[in-house]
Residue, then its C-alpha position, 0 to 999 in steps of 0.5 A: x534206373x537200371x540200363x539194359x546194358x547193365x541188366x545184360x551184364x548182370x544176367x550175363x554173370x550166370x555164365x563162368x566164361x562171362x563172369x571171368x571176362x568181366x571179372x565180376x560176380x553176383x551177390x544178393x541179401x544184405x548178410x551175403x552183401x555186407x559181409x563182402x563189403x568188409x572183407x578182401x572183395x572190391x564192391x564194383x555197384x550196388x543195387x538196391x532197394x533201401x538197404x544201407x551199407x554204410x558205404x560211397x554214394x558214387x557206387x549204389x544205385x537205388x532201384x525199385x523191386x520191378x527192376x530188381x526182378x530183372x537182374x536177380x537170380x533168386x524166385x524172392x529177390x532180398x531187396x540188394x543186388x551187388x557186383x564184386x570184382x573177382x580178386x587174384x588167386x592167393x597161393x595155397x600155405x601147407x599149414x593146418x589142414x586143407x581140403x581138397x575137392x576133386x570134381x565138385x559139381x553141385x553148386x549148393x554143395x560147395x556153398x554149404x562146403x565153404x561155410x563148413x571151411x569158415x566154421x571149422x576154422x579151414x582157411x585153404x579150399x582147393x579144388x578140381x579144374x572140373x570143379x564148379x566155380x565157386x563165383x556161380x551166383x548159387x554158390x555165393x548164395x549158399x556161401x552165406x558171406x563164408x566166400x569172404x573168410x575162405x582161401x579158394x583156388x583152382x589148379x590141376x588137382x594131382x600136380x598139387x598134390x604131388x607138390x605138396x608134402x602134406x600127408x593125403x587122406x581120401x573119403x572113401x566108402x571103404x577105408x579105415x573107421x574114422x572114429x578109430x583113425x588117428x589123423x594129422x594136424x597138417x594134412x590134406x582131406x579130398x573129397x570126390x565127386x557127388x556121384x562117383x567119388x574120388x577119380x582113378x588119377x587122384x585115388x592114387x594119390x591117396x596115402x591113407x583112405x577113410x571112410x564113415x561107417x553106417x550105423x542103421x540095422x538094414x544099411x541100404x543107403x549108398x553113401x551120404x552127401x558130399x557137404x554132410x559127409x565133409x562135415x563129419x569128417x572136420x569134426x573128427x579131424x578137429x576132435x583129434x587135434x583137440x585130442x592131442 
């Protein structure tokens, strides 16, 4: 049986400023749960209906789908419900190419952004201060278990960037093609904010903007989304490297 005191914990961990007084965060379904388990995650509890995960007695907790109501954060609960312990931030390594996101508010955007990372094989996510916490329970959801393959970290976005000697591309909505570009191996991409993009303070940061052109005839869309533009640009990168 679930406690109250467990289910206000739980319920809590919506919040950031909770989930980092805990250090502790959400994650729901079996995929997203086991793929947690076995990576550098420490499983904290497991509540769950009949789900076996292979793992210590002393930390599940079998409960039924009315108590699991209670603590779960989805409209159609996926029959597990785990707390992880927040690990410590690992330093970012200037190897391969690293993504950089400046003001990232959209929880969906950044899950489907980390498992962009983990399927393109980007082992470092750096983000904005200002950006949305990747332990949000959505972004976990979103993640699909990427969270578990995918170095992220947190930091005042400009001073990284001045510290860091890798060349820095931006997305833009004007800049060069990037399908006549000609990109590095070991580089730096930052994408903007949903609605405004990249910020004064980190454009000037900026050594080479690059943009996706549009290909339809009336050309009315403003911009693509923040993850569908991020996937397209990976690809582009990986096809040059490929490209030699």
């Amino acid at each position: 049986m679930v406690s109250k005191s467990q289910i206000k914990l739980i319920t809590s961990l919506a919040q950031k400023k909770y989930r980092y007084k805990n250090g502790l965060f959400v994650a729901e379904g079996f995929k997203t749960i086991n793929e947690l388990i076995y990576s550098k995650f420490k499983l904290n509890r497991l509540f769950t209906l009949k789900e076996d995960f292979g793992i210590e007695a002393d930390k599940i907790q079998n409960i039924d789908e009315r108590e699991l109501k209670k603590i779960s954060f989805l409209k159609t609960p996926q029959a597990a419900l785990a707390l992880f312990e927040i690990p410590e931030e690992v330093n970012v390594q200037d190897e391969n190419l690293i993504l950089a996101l400046d003001g990232i508010r959209d929880p969906g955007n950044l899950g489907t952004i980390i498992r962009l990372c983990d399927w393109f094989g980007i082992k470092n996510l750096v983000c904005s201060r200002d950006s949305v916490d990747c332990y949000n329970p959505k972004v976990v959801q979103a993640t699909m278990g990427s969270l578990a393959r995918v170095n992220i970290s947190y930091c005042d976005l400009k001073t990284f960037l001045e510290n860091s000697e890798l060349p820095v591309y931006g997305a833009f909505m004007e800049g060069e093609n990037i399908y006549k570009s000609k990109t590095e191996e070991k580089a730096i991409l930052v994408m903007g904010n949903e609605a405004n993009g990249i910020s004064a303070e980190i454009e000037g940061m900026i050594g080479k903007r690059v943009s996706i052109p549009r290909f339809g005839e009336v050309q009315e869309t403003e911009s693509l989304n923040v993850a569908t533009a991020t996937a397209i640009l990976f690809s582009e990168f990986k096809r040059n490297d490929f490209a030699g």
